[in-house]
C-alpha positions in Angstrom: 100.5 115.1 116.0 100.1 113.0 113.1 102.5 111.0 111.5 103.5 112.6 108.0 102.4 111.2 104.9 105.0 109.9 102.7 104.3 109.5 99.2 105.9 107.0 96.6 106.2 109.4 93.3 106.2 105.7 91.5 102.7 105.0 92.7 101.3 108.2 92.6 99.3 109.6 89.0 99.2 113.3 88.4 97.7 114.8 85.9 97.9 118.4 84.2 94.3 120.2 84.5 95.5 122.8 82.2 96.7 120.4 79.5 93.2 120.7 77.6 90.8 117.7 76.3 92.2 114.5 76.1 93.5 112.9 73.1 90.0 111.2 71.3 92.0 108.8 69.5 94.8 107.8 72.6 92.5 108.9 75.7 95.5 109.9 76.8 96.7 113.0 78.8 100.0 114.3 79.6 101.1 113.9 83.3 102.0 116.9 85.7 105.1 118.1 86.3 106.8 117.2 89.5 108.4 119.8 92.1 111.2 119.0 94.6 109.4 120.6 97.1 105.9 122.3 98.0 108.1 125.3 98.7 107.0 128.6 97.6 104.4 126.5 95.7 101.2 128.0 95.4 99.0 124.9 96.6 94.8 124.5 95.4 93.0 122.4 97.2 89.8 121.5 96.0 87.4 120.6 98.5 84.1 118.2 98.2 82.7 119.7 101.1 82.1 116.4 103.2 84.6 117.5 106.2 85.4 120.7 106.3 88.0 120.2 109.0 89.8 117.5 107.5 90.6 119.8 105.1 91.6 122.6 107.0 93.8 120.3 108.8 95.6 119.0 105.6 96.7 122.6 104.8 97.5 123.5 108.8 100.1 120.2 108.0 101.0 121.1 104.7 101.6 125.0 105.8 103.7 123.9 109.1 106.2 121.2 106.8 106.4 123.6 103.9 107.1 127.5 103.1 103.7 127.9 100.6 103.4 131.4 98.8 99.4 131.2 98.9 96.3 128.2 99.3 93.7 128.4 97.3 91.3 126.8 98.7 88.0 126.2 96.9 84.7 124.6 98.5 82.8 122.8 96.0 78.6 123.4 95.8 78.3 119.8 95.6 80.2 116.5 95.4 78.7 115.7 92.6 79.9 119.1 90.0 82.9 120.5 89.0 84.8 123.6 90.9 82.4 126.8 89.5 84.4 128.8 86.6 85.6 131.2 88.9 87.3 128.7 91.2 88.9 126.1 88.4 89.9 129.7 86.5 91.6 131.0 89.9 93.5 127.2 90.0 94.2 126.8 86.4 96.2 131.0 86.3 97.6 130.8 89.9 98.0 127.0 91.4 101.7 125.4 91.0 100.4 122.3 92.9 97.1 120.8 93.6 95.1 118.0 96.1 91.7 116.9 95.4 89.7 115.5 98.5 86.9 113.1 97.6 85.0 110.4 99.6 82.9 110.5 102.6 
């Protein structure tokens, strides 16, 4: 079993997807709000699509250290494009908390 990923919340940037267009004179947007816990959080995880089972095996860690109400988990068409409406509209009314995998 893998060793678990601690995170330092001073080194970490998270952002607000459903804070709107950034500011054109600041290029600034505001930062997320941070839980106490993924419990009973309702986690998105948005997928590029390069390892399917490295994802699945983020939310098998994620599901067995926390108590999540739902995953939404949305596979991208593309690395290269945004979520499709559908999927970012599903994230932006139901997700609490959110992970983004990139790279290859």
């Amino acid at each position: 079993m893998p060793h678990p990923v601690h995170v330092n919340p001073e080194r970490s940037l998270a952002l607000d997807p459903t804070s709107g267009v950034l500011d054109s004179k600041t290029n600034v947007r505001p930062l997320a709000r941070r839980g106490e816990s993924l419990d009973h959080a309702v986690l998105a995880l948005i997928d590029n699509g390069f390892n399917p089972r490295f994802a699945q095996a983020v939310i098998d860690q994620l599901c067995a250290r926390f108590r999540l109400a739902d995953v939404i988990w949305v596979k991208k068409r593309n690395v290269s494009v945004p979520p499709d409406r559908d999927d970012w509209e599903r994230v932006t009314a139901r997700a609490t908390a959110g992970i983004a995998l990139y790279g290859g």
